[in-house]
C-alpha positions as CSV (number, residue, x, y, z in Angstrom):
1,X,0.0,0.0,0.0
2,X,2.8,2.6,0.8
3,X,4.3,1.8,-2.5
4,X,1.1,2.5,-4.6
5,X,0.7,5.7,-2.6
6,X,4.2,6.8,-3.6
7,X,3.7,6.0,-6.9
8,X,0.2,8.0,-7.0
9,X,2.4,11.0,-5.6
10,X,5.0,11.0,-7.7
11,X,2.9,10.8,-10.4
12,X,0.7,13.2,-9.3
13,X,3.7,15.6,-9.3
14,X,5.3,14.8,-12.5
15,X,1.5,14.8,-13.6
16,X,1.0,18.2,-13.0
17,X,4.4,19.8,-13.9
18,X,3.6,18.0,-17.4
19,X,0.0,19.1,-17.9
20,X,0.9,22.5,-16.7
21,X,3.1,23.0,-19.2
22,X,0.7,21.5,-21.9
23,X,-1.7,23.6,-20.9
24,X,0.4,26.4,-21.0
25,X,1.3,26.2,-23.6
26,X,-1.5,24.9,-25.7
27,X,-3.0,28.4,-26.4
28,X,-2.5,30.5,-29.4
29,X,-1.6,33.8,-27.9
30,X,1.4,32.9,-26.0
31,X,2.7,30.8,-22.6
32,X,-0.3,30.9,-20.0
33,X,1.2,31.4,-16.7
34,X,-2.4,31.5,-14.9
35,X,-3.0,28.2,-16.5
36,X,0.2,26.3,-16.0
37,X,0.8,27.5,-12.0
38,X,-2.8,26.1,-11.6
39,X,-1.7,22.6,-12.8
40,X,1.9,23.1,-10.9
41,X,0.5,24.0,-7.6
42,X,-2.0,21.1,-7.9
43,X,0.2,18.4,-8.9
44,X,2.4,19.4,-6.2
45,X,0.0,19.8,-3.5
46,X,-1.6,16.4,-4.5
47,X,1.3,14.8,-5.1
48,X,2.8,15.9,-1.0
49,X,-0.4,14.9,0.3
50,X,-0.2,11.3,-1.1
51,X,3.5,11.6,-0.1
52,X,2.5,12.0,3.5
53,X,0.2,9.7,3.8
54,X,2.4,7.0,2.1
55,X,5.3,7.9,5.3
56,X,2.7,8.0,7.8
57,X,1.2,4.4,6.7
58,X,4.5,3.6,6.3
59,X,5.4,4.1,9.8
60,X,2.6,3.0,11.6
61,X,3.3,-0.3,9.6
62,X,6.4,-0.5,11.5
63,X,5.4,0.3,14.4
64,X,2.6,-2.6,14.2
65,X,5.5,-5.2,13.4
66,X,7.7,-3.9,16.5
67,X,4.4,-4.4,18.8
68,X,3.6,-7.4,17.1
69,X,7.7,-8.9,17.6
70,X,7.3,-7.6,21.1
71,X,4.4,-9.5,21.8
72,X,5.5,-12.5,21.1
73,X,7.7,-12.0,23.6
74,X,5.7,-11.5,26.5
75,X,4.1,-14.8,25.6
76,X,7.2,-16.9,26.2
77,X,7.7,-19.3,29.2
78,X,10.6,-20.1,30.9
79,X,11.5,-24.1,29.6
80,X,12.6,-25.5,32.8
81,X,9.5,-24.6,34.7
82,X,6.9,-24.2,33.0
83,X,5.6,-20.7,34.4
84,X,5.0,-17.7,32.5
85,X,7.5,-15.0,32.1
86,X,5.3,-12.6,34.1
87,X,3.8,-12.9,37.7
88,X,0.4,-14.4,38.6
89,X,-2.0,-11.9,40.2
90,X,-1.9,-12.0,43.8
91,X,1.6,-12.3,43.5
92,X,3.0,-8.7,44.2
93,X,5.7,-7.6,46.2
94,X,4.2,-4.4,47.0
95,X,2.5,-4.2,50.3
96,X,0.1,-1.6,52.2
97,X,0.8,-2.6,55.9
98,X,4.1,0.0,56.2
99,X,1.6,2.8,54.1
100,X,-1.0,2.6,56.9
101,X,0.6,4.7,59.7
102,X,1.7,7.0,57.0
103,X,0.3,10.9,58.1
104,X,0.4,13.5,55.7
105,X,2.5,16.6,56.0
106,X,2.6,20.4,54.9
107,X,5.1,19.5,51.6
108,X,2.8,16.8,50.6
């Protein structure tokens, strides 16, 4: 998909430099600047819009393959026990019995 998007903005570039020179061309009475910046500016502005959208999907396509790797990873086990690579719930280390006393004070 990136690839097809990068084609449609390059061609929409070289597109509209083309047609704007056609165009400007094309008339009798001389080299129609109104004409040919209308097909430049067009082209152009076509053509970076398709180029953005062509990085963009190109980037969130690697970032869906790193979370996708990285996921894979989480799902491992460790071979001589069995277990998962992550704790069970229930099984923290953090405990609320030394937070209970706790009293608050002015610079909190």
């Amino acid at each position: 998909m990136v690839k097809i998007l990068q084609f449609i903005g390059w061609a929409s570039i070289i597109g509209g430099i083309v047609l704007g020179l056609l165009f400007g061309l094309g008339f009798s009475d001389g080299f129609r600047f109104a004409a040919a910046l209308s097909w430049w500016l067009g082209g152009i502005v076509s053509g970076i819009v398709f180029l953005a959208l062509a990085y963009i999907l190109e980037y969130v396509e690697a970032i869906y393959e790193y979370l996708k790797d990285s996921s894979q990873s989480f799902k491992e086990t460790y071979p001589e026990t069995g277990k998962s690579s992550y704790p069970e719930n229930g099984k923290s280390k953090l405990f609320l019995d030394k937070s209970q006393e706790y009293k608050m004070k002015n610079i909190d």
